[in-house]
Biopython code that builds the backbone (N, CA, C, O; Angstrom):
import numpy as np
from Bio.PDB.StructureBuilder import StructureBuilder

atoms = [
    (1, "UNK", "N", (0.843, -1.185, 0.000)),
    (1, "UNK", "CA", (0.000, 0.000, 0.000)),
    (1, "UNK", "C", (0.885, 1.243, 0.000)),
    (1, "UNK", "O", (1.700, 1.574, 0.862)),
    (2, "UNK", "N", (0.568, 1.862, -1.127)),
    (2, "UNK", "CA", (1.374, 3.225, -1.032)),
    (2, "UNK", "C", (1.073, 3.893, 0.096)),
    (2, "UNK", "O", (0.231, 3.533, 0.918)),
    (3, "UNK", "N", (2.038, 5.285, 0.178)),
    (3, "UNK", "CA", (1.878, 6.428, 0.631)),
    (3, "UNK", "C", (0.732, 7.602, 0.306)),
    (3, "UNK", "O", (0.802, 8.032, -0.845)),
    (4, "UNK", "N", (-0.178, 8.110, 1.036)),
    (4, "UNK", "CA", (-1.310, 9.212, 0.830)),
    (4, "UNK", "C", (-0.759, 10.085, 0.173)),
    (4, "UNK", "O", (0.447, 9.908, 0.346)),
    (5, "UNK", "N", (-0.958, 11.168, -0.668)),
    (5, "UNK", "CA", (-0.364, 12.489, -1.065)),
    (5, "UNK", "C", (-1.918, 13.316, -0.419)),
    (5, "UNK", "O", (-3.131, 13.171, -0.272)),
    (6, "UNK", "N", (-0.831, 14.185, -0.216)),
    (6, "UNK", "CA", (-1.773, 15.537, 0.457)),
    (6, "UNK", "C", (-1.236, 16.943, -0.353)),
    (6, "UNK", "O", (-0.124, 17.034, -0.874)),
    (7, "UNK", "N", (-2.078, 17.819, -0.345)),
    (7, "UNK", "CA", (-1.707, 18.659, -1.007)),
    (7, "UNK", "C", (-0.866, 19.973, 0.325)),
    (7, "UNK", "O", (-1.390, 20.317, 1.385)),
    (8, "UNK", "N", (0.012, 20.277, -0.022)),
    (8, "UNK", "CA", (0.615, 21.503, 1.286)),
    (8, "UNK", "C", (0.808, 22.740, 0.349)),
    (8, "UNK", "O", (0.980, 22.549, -0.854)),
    (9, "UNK", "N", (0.788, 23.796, 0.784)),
    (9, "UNK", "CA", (0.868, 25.153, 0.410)),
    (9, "UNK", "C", (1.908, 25.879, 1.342)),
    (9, "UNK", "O", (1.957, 25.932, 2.570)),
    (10, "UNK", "N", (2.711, 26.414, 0.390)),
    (10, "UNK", "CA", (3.533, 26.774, 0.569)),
    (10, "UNK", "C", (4.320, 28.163, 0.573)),
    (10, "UNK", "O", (4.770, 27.610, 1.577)),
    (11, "UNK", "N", (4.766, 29.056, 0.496)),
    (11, "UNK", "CA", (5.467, 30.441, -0.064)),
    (11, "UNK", "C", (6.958, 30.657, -0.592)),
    (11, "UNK", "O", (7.850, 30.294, 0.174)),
    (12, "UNK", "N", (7.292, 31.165, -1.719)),
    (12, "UNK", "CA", (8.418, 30.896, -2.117)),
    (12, "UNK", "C", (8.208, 32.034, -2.962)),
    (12, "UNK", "O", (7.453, 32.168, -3.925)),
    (13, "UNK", "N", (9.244, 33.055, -2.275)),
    (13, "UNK", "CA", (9.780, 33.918, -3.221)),
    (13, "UNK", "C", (8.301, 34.967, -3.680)),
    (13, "UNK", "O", (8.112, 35.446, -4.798)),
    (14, "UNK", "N", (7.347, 35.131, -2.402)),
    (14, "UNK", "CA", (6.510, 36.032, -1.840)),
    (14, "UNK", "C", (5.179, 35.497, -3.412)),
    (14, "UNK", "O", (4.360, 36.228, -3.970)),
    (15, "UNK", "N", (5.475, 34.036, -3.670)),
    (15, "UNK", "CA", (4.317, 33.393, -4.353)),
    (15, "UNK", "C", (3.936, 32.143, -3.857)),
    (15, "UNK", "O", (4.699, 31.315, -3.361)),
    (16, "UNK", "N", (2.656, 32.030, -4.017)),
    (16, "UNK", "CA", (1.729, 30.433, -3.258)),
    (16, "UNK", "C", (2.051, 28.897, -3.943)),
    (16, "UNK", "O", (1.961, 29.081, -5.157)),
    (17, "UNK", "N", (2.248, 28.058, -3.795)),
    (17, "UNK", "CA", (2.391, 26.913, -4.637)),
    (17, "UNK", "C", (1.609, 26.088, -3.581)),
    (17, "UNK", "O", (1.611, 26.144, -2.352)),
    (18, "UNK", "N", (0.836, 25.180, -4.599)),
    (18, "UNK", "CA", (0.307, 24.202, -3.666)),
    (18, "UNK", "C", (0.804, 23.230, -4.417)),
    (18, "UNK", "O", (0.821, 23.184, -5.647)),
    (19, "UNK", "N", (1.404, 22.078, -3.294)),
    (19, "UNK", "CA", (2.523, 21.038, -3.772)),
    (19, "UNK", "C", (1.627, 19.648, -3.231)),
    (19, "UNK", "O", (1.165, 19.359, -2.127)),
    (20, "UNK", "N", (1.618, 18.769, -4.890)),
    (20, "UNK", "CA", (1.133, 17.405, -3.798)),
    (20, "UNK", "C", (2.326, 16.459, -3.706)),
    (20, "UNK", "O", (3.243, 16.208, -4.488)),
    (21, "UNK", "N", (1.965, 15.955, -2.321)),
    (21, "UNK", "CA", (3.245, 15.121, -1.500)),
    (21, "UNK", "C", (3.047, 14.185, -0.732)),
    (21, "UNK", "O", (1.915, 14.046, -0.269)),
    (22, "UNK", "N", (4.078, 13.294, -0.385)),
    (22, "UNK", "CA", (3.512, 12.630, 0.812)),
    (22, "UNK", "C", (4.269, 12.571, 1.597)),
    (22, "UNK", "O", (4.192, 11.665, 2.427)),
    (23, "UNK", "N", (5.657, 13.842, 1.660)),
    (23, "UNK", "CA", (5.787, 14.335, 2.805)),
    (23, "UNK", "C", (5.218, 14.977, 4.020)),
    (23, "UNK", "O", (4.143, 15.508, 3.741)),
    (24, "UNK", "N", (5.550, 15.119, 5.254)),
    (24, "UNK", "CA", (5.277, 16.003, 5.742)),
    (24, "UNK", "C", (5.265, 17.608, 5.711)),
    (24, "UNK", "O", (6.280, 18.304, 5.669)),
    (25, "UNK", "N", (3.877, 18.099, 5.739)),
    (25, "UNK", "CA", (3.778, 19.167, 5.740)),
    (25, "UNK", "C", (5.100, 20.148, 6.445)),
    (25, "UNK", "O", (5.658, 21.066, 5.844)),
    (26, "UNK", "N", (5.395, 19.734, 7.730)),
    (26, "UNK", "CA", (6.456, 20.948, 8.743)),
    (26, "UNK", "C", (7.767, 20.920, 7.603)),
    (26, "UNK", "O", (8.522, 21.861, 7.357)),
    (27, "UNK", "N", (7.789, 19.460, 6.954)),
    (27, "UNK", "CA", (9.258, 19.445, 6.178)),
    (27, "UNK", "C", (8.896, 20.444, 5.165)),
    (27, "UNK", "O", (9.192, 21.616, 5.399)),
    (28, "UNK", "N", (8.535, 20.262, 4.505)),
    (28, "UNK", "CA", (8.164, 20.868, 3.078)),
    (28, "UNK", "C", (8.330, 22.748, 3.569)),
    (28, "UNK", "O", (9.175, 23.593, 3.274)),
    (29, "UNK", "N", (7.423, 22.781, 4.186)),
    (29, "UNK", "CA", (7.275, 24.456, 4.644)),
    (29, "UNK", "C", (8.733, 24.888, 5.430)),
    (29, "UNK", "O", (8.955, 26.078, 5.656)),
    (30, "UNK", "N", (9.410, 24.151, 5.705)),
    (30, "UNK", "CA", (10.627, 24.224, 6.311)),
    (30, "UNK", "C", (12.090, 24.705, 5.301)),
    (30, "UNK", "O", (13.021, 25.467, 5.565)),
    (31, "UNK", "N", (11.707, 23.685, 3.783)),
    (31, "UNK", "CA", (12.437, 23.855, 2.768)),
    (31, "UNK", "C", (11.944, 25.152, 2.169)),
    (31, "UNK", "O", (12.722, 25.763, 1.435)),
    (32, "UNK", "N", (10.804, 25.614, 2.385)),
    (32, "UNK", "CA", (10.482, 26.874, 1.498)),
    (32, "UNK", "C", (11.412, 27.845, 2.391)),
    (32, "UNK", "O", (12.413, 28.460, 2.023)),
    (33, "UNK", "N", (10.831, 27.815, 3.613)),
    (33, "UNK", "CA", (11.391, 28.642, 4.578)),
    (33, "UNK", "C", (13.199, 28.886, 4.043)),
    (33, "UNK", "O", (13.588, 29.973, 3.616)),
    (34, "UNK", "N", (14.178, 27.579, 4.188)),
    (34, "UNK", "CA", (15.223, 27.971, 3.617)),
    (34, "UNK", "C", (15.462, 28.437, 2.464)),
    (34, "UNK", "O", (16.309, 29.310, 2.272)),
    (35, "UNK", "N", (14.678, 27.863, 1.461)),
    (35, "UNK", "CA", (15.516, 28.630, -0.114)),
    (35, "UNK", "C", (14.344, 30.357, 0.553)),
    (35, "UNK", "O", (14.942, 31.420, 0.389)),
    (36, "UNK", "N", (13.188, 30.453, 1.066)),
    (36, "UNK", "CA", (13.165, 31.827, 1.081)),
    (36, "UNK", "C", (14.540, 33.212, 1.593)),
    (36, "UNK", "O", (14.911, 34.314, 1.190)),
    (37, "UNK", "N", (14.857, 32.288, 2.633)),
    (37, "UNK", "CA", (16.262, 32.768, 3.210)),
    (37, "UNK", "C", (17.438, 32.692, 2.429)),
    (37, "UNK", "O", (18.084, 33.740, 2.399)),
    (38, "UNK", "N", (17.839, 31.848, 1.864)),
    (38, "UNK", "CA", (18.904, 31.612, 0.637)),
    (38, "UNK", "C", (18.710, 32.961, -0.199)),
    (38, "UNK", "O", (19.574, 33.757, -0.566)),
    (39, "UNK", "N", (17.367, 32.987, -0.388)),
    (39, "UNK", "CA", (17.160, 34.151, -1.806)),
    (39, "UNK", "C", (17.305, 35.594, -1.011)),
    (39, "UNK", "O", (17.665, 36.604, -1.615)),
    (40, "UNK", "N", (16.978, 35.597, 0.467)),
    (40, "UNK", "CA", (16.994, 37.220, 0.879)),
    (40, "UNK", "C", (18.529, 37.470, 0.828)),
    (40, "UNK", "O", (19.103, 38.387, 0.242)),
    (41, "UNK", "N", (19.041, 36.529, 1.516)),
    (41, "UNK", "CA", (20.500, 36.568, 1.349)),
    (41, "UNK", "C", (21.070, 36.625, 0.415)),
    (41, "UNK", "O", (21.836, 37.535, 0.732)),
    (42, "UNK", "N", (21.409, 36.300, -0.818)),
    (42, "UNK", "CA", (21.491, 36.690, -2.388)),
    (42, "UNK", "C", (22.107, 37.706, -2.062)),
    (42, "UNK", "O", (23.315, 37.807, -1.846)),
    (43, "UNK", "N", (21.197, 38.609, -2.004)),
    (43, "UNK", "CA", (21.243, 39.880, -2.178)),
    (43, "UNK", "C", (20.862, 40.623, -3.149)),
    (43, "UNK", "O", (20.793, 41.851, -3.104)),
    (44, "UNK", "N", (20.512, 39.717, -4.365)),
    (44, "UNK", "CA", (20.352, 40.015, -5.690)),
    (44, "UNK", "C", (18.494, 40.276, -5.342)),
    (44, "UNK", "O", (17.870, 39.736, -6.256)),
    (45, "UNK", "N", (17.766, 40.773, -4.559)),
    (45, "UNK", "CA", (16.400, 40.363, -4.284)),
    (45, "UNK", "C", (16.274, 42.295, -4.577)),
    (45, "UNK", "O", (15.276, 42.672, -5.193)),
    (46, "UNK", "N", (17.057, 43.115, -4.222)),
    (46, "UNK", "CA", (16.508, 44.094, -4.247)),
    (46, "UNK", "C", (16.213, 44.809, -6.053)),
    (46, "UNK", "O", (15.911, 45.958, -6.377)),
    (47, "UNK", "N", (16.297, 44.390, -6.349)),
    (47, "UNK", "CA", (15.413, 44.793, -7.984)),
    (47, "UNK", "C", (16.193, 44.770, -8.970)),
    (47, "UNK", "O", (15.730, 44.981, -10.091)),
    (48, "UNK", "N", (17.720, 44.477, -8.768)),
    (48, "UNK", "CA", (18.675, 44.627, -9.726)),
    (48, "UNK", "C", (18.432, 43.415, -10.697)),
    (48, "UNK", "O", (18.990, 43.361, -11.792)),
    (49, "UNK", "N", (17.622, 42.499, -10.268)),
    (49, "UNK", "CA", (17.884, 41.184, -11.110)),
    (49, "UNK", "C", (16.257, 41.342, -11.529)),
    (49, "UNK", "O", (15.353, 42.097, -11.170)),
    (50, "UNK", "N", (16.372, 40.216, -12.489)),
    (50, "UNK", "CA", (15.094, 39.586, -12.825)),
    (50, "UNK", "C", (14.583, 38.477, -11.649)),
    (50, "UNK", "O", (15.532, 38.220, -10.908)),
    (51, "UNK", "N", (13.395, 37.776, -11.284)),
    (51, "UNK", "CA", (13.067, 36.367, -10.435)),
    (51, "UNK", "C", (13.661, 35.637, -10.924)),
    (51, "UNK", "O", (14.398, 34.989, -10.181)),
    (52, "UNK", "N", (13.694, 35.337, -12.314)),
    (52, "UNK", "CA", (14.208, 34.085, -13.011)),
    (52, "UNK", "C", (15.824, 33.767, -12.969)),
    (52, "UNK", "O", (16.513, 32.747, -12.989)),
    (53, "UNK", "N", (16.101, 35.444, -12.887)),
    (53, "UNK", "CA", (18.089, 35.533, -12.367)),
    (53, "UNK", "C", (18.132, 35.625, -11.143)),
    (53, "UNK", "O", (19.286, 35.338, -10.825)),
    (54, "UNK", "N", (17.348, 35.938, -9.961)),
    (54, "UNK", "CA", (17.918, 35.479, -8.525)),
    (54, "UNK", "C", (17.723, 34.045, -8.491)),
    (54, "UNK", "O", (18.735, 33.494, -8.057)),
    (55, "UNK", "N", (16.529, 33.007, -8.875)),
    (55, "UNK", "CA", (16.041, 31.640, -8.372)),
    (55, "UNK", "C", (17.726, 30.904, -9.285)),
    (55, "UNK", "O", (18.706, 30.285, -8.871)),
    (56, "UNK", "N", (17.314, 31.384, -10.548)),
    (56, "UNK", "CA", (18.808, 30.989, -11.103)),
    (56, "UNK", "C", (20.152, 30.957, -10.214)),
    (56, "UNK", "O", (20.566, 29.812, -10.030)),
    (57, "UNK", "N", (20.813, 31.846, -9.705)),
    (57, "UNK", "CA", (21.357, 31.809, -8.741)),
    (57, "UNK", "C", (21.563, 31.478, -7.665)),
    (57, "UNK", "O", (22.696, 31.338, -7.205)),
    (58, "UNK", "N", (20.376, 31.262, -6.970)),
    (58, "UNK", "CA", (19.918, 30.731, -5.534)),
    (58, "UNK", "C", (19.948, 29.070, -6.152)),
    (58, "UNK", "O", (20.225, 28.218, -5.307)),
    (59, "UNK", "N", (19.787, 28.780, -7.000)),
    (59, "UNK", "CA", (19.192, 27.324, -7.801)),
    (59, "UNK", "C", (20.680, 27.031, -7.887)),
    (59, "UNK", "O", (20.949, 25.957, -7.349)),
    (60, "UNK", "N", (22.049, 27.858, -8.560)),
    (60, "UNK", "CA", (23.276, 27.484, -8.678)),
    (60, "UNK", "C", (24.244, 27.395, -7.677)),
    (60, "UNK", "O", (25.371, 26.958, -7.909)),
    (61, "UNK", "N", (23.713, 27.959, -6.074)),
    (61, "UNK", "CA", (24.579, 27.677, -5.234)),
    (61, "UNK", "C", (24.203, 26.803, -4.536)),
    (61, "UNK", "O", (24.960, 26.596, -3.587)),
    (62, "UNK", "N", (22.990, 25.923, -4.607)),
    (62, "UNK", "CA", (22.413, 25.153, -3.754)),
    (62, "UNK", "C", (23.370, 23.638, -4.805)),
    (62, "UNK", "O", (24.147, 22.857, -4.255)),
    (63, "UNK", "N", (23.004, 23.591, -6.358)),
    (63, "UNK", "CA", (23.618, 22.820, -6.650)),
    (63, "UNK", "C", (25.308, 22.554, -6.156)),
    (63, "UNK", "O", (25.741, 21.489, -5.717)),
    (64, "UNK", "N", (26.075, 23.786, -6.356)),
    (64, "UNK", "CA", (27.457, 23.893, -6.070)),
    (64, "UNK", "C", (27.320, 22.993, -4.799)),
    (64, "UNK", "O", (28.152, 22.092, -4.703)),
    (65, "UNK", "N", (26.665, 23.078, -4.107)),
    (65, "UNK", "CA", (27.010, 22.844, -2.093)),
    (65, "UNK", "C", (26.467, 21.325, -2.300)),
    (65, "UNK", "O", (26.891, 20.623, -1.382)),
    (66, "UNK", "N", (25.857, 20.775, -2.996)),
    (66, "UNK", "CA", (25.355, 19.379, -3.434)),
    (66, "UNK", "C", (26.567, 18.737, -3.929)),
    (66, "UNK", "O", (27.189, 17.881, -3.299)),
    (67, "UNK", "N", (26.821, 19.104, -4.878)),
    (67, "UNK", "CA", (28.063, 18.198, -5.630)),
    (67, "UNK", "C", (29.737, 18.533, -4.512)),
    (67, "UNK", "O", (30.765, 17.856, -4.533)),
    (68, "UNK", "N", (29.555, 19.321, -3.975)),
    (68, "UNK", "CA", (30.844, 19.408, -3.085)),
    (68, "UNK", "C", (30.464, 18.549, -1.971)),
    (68, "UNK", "O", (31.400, 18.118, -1.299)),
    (69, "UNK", "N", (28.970, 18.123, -1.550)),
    (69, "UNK", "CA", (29.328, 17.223, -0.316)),
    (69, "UNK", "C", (29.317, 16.132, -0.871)),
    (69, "UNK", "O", (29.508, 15.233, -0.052)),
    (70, "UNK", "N", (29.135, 15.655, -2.245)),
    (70, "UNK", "CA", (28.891, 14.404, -2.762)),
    (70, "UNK", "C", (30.096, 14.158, -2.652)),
    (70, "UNK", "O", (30.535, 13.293, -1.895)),
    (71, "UNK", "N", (31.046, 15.148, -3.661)),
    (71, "UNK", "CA", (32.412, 14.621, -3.551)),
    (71, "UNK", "C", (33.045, 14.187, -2.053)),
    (71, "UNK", "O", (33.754, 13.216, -1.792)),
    (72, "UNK", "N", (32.611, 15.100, -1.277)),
    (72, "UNK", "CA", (32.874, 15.189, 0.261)),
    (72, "UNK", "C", (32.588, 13.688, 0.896)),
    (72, "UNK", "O", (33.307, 13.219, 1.778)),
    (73, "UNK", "N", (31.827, 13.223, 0.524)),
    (73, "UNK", "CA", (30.606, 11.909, 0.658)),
    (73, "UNK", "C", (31.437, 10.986, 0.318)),
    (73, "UNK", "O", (31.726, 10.167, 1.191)),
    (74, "UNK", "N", (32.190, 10.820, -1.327)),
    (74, "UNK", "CA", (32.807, 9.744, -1.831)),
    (74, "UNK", "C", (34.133, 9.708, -1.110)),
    (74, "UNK", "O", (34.486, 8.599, -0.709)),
    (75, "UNK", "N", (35.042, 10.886, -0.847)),
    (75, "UNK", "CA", (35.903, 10.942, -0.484)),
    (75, "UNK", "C", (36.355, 9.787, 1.165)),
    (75, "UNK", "O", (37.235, 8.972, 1.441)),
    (76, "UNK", "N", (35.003, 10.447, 1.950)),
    (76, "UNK", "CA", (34.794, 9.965, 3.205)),
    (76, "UNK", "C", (34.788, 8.450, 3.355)),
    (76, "UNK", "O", (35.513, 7.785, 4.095)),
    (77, "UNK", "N", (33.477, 7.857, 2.206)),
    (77, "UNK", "CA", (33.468, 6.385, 1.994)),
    (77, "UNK", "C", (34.577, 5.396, 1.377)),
    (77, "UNK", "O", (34.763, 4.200, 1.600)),
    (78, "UNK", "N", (35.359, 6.434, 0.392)),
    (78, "UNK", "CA", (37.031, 5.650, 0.655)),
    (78, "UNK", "C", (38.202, 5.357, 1.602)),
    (78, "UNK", "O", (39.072, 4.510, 1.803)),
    (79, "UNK", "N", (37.660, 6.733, 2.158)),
    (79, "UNK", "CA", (38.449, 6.709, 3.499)),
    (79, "UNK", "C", (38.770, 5.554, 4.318)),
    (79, "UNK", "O", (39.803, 4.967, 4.643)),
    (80, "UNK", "N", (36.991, 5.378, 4.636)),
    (80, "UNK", "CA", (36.499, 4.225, 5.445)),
    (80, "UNK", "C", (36.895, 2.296, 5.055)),
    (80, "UNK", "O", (37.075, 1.185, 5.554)),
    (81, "UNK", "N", (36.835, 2.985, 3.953)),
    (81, "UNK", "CA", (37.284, 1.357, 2.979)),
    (81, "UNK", "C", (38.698, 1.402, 3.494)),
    (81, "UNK", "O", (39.063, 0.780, 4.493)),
    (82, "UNK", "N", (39.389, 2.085, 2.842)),
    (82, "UNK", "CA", (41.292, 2.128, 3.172)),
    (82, "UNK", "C", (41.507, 1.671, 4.820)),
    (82, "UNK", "O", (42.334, 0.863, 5.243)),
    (83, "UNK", "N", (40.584, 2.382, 5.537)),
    (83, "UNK", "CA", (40.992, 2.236, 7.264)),
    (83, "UNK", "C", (40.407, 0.914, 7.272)),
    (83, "UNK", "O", (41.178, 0.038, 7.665)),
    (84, "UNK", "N", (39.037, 0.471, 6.882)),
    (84, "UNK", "CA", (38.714, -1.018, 6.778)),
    (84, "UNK", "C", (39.448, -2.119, 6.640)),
    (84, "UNK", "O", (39.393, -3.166, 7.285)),
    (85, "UNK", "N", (40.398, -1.699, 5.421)),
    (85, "UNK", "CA", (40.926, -2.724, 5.011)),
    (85, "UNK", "C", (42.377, -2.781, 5.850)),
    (85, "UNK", "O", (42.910, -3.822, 6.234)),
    (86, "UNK", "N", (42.889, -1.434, 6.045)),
    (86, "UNK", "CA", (43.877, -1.252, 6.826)),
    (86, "UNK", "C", (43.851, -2.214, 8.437)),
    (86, "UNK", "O", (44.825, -2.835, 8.863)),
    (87, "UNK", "N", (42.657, -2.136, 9.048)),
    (87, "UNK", "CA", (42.701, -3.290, 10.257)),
    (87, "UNK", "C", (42.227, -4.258, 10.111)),
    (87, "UNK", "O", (41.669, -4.633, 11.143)),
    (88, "UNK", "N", (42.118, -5.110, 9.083)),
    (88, "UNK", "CA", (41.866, -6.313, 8.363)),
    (88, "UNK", "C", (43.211, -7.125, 8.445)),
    (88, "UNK", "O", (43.354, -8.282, 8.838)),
    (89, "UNK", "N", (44.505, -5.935, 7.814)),
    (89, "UNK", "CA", (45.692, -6.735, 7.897)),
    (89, "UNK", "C", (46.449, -7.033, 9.058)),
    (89, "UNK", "O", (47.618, -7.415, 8.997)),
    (90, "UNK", "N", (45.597, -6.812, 10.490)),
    (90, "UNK", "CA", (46.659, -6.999, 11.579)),
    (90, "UNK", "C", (46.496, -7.904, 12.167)),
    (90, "UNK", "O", (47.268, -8.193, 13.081)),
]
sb = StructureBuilder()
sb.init_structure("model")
sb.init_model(0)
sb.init_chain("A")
sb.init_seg("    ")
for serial, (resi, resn, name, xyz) in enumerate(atoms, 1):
    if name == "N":
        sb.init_residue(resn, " ", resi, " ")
    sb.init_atom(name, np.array(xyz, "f"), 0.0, 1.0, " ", f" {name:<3s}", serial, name[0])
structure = sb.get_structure()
């Protein structure tokens, strides 16, 4: 038996989205809450940009910080292998 989807509403970037999910509502409104903060922080919010060039931006540093913990991620799980294997040989 699947999961229910519910519909949650949300604010992002001072517009409504109603999202269906079958997350929890507190999560979801939690993630708006941060990229809303991501985007005040920008800085790019006060009129110099277009929406489509701050979310762009806000959208390109969230990726950047993704692929650096991935790498961060793989790095770690070799680590663990090498030290693994390292007290294997004693």
């Amino acid at each position: 038996m699947g999961k229910d989807f519910k519909n949650v509403e949300v604010i992002i970037f001072d517009r409504k989205y109603l999202l269906r999910t079958t997350e929890d509502d507190t999560y979801l409104k939690k993630l708006a809450m941060d990229l809303n903060k991501r985007i005040e922080e920008s800085g790019s919010i006060e009129g110099k940009h277009s929406d489509i060039q701050v979310l762009s931006l806000v959208a390109l540093q969230i990726l950047d910080e993704k692929i650096k913990i991935e790498k961060e991620y793989t790095q770690l799980k070799n680590l663990a292998k090498m030290m693994e294997l390292g007290s294997n040989k004693v």
